[in-house]
C-alpha positions in Angstrom: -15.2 2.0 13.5 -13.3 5.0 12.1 -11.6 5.0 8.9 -8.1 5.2 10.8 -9.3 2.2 13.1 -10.2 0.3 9.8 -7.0 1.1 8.4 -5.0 0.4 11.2 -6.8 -3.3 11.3 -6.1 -4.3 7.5 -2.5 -3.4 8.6 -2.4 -6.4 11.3 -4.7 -8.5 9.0 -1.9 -8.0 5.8 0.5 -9.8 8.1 -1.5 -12.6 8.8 -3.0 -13.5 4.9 -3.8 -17.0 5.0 -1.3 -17.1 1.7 1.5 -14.7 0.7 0.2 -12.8 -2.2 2.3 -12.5 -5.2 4.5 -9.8 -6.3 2.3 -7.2 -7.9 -0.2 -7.3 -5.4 1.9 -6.9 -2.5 3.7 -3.7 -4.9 -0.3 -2.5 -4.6 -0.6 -3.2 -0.8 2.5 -1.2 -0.1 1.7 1.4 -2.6 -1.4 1.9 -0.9 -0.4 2.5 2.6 2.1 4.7 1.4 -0.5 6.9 0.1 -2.3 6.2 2.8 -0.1 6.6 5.6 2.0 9.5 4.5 0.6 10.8 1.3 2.3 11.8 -2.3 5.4 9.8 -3.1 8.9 12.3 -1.7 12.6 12.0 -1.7 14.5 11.1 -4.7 13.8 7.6 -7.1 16.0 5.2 -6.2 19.0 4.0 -8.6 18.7 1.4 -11.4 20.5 -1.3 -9.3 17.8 -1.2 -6.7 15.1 -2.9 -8.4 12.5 -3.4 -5.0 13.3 0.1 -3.9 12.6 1.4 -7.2 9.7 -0.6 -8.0 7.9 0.3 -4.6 8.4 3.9 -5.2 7.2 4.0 -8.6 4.2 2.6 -6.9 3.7 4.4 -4.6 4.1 7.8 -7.4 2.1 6.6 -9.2 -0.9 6.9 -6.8 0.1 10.8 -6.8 -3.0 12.9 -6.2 -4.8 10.4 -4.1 -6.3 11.3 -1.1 -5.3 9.7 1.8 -8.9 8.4 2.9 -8.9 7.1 -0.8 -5.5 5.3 -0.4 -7.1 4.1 2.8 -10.1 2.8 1.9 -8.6 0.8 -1.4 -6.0 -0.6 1.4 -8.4 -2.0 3.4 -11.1 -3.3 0.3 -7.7 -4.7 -1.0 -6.7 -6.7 2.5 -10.0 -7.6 3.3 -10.2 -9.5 -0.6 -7.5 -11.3 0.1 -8.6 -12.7 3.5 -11.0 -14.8 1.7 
């Protein structure tokens, strides 16, 4: 299975997590396919009074410089830890 197919799997398996992880790591798992999906953070920060907007971007800059396959691969280690 390609890295793409593996990726593309942990995507259904996120939305079917035998419990709703909390806050941070869910920041992490979006962060991650972010990066993964499209690459370096774009577009402009969003505004103070936008606190989930604001705090998914900031994590998804701050995995800046990742590579994609990277991103990818800590997505899917990431999903598949939390299917336990």
């Amino acid at each position: 299975m390609s890295l793409l197919d593996q990726f593309n799997q942990a995507q259904i398996d996120s939305k079917n997590l035998p419990e709703r992880p909390d806050n941070m790591t869910l920041l992490k798992i979006y962060a991650l396919y972010k990066q993964g999906s499209t690459g370096d953070a774009t577009g402009d920060r969003p505004g103070m009074t936008d606190f989930v907007a604001r705090a998914k971007f900031d994590g998804w800059a701050a995995l800046s410089g990742t590579s994609k396959d990277a991103a990818m691969q800590q997505y899917i280690d990431l999903v598949e830890g939390l299917k336990d």
